[in-house]
C-alpha positions as CSV (number, residue, x, y, z in Angstrom):
1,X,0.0,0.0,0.0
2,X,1.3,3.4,-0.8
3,X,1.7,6.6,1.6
4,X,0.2,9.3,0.4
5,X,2.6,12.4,-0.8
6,X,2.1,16.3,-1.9
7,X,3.5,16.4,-5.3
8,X,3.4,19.8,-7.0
9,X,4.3,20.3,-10.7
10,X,5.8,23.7,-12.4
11,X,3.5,24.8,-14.9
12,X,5.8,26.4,-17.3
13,X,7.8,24.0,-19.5
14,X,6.7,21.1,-17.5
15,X,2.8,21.5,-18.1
16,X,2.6,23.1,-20.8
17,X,5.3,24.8,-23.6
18,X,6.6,28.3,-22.5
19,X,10.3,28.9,-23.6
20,X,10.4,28.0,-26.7
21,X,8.5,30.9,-27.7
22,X,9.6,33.0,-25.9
23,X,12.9,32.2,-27.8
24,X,10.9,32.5,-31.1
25,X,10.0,36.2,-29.9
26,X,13.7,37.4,-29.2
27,X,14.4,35.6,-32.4
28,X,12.2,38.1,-34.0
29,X,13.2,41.2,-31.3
30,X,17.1,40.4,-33.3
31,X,15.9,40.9,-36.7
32,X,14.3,44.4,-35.5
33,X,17.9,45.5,-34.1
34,X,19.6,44.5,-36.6
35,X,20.2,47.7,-37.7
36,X,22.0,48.6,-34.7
37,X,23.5,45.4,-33.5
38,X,24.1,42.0,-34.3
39,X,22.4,39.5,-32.9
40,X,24.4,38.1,-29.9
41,X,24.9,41.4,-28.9
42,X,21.5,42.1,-29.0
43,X,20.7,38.7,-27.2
44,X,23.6,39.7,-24.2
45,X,22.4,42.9,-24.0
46,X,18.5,41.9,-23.4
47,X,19.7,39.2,-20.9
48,X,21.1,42.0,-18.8
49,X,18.7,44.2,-19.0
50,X,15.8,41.6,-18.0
51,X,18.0,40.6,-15.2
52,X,18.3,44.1,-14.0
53,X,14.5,44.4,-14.3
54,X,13.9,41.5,-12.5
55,X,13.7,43.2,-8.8
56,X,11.3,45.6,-10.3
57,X,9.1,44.0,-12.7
58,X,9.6,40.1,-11.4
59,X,9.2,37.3,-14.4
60,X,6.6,36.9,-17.4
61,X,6.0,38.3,-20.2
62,X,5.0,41.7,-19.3
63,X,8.9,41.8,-17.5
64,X,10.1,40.7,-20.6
65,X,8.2,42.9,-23.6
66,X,9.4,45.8,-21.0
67,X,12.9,44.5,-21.1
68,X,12.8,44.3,-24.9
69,X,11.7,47.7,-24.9
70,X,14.1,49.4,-22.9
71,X,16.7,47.0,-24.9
72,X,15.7,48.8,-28.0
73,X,16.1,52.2,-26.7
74,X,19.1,51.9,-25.5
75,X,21.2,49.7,-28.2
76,X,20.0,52.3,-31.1
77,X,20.7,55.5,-29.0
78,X,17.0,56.7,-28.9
79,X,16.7,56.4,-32.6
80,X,14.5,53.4,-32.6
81,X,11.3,54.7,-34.1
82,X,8.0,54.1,-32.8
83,X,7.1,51.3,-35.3
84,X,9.6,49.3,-33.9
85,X,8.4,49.8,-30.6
86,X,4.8,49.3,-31.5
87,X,5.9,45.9,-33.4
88,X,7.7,45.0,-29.8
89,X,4.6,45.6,-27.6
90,X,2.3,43.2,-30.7
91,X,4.9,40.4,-29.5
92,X,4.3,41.1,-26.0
93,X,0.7,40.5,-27.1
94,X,1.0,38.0,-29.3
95,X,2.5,35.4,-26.3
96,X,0.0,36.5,-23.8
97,X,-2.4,35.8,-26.2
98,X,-1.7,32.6,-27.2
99,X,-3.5,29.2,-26.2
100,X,-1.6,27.2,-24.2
101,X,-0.4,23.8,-25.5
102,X,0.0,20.8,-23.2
103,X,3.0,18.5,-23.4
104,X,2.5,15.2,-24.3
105,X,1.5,12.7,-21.0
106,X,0.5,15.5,-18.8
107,X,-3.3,14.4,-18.9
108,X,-2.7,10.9,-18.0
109,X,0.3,11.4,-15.8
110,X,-1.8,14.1,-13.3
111,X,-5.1,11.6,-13.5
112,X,-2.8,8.5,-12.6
113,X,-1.4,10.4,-9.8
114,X,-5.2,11.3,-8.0
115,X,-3.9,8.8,-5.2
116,X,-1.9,12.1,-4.6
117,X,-2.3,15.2,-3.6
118,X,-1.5,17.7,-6.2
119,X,-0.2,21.0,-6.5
120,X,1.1,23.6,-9.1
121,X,3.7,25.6,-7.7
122,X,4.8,28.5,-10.6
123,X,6.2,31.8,-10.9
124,X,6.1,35.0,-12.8
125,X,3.2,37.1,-13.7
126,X,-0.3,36.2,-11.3
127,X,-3.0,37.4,-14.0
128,X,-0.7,35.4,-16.9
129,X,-0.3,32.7,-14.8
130,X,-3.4,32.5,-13.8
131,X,-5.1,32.6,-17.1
132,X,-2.9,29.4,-18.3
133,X,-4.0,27.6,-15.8
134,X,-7.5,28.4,-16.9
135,X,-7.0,28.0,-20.3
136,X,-5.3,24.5,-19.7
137,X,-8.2,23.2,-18.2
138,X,-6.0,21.6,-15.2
139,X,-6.8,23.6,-12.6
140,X,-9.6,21.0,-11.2
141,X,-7.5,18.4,-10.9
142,X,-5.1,20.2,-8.5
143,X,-5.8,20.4,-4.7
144,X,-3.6,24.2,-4.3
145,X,-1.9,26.4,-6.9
146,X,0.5,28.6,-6.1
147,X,1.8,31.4,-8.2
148,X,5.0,33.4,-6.3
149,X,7.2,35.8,-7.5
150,X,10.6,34.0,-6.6
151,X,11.1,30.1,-6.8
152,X,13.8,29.8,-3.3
153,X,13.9,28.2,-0.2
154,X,12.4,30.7,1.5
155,X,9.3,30.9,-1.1
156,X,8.8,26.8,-0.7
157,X,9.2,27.1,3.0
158,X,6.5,29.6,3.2
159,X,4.3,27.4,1.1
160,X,4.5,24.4,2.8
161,X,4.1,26.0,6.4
162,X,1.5,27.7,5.0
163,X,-0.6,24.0,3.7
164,X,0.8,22.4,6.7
165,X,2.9,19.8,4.3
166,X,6.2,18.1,5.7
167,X,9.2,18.8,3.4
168,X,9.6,14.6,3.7
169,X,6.3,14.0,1.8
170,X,6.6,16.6,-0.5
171,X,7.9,16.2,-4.0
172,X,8.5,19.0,-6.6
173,X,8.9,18.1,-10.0
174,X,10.0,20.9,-12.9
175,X,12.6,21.3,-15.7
176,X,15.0,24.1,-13.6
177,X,17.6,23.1,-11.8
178,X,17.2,26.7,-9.9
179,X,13.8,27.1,-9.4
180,X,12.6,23.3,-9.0
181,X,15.2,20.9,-7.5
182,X,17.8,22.8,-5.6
183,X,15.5,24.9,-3.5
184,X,13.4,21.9,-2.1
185,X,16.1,19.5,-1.4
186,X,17.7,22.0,1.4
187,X,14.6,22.1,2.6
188,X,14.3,18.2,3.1
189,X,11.8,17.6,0.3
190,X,12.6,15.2,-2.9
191,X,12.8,16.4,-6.2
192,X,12.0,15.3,-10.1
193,X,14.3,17.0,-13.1
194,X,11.7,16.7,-16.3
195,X,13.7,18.8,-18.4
196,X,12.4,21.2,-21.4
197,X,14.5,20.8,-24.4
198,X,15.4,24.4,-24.2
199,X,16.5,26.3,-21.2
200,X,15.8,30.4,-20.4
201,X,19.6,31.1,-19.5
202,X,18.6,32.1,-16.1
203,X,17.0,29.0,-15.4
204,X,19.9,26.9,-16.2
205,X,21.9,29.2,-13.9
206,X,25.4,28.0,-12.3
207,X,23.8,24.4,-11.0
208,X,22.8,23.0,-14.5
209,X,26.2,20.2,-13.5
210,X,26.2,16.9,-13.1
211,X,23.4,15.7,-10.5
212,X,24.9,11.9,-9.9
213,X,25.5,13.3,-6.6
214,X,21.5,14.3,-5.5
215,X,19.2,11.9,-5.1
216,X,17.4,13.3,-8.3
217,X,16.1,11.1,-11.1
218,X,15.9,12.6,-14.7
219,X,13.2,11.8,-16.5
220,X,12.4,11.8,-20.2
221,X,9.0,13.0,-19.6
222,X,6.1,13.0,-17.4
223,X,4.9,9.6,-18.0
224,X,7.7,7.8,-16.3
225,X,7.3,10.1,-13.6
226,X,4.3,8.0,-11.4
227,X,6.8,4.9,-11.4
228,X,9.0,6.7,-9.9
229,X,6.5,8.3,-7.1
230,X,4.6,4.8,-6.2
231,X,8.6,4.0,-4.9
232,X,8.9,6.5,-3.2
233,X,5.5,6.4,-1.4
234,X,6.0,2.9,-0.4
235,X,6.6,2.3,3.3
236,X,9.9,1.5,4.0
């Protein structure tokens, strides 16, 4: 017989795909600087800019279209004319409008897993956030979600005091190494890697080494994920 644990999932790039257009946007955000800069320098120069705005605007794609703005103003000198920026703020529009698109197995890994109680446990913007979860159609399948600003020991801590859940039962499972893992195993909790095939460079951070070390499993993908959870939750 299995013991029942808390298992929260991130939502982006473990629910559903997020990065990848993101990427397809600063892709685009290049080709509109090109004039001024090529496009790794464009790319560095965004990068530091969004991590500068980070304190002040937090994660999402509002941080980011702002970020992309301010970019563009500043690599061109001012000279950046107002087309450009308009065409900018149509990206920003364009990803918070889009329909969100389930990876595969999510459906059938969450519904296997009902034994379970279930979380979502995400950063970044609360309205954006929020309206994925919506438009995902997940949202009644999860016992608590949670959408912070930061993704650290002290936000998981909170969270878990909070529910009244014990870091030992708890499992988080997400494709960052920084937001998802590293955070919940000083806390005592187990973690899951499901990683996304691309990575925000932030999110990789300076722990993306080798994990033979941790007592984390890799996955391939969220199917092989409730194998992994019924041997955990046996009874020793």
């Amino acid at each position: 017989m299995t013991s029942v644990l808390t298992v929260a999932f991130d939502a982006d790039d473990t629910l559903w795909h997020n990065e990848d257009r993101h990427q397809q946007c600063q892709r685009r955000f290049e080709v509109l600087l090109a004039p001024w800069a090529d496009a790794d320098t464009v790319d560095e120069r965004l990068h530091r800019t969004q991590m500068s705005n980070l304190p002040r605007f937090g994660y999402g794609v509002k941080s980011l279209t702002l970020s992309m703005v301010e970019t563009a103003i500043d690599i061109s000198s001012g000279q950046v004319a107002s087309e450009t920026i308009t065409a900018i703020v149509e990206m920003g529009k364009e990803l918070l409008d889009r329909p969100v698109e389930l990876l595969p197995g999510v459906v059938e890994t969450i519904d296997t897993l009902d034994c379970h109680r279930l979380m979502v446990i995400t950063k970044g913007d609360l309205h954006n956030q929020t309206a994925k979860m919506e438009s995902s159609k997940l949202a009644d399948r999860f016992w608590r979600v949670e959408v912070v600003a930061e993704k650290d020991t002290t936000t998981y801590a909170d969270v878990l005091s909070r529910h009244g859940i014990d870091p030992a039962r708890f499992v988080m499972v997400g494709n960052s190494l920084r937001s998802d893992v590293l955070p919940v195993l000083e806390l005592g909790g187990r973690a899951v890697h499901v990683p996304y095939h691309v990575t925000w460079r932030h999110e990789a951070g300076p722990h993306s080494d080798d994990l033979d070390h941790l007592d984390v499993p890799t996955l391939a993908c969220l199917r092989e994920l409730p194998a992994w959870l019924d041997a955990w939750s046996r009874p020793a």
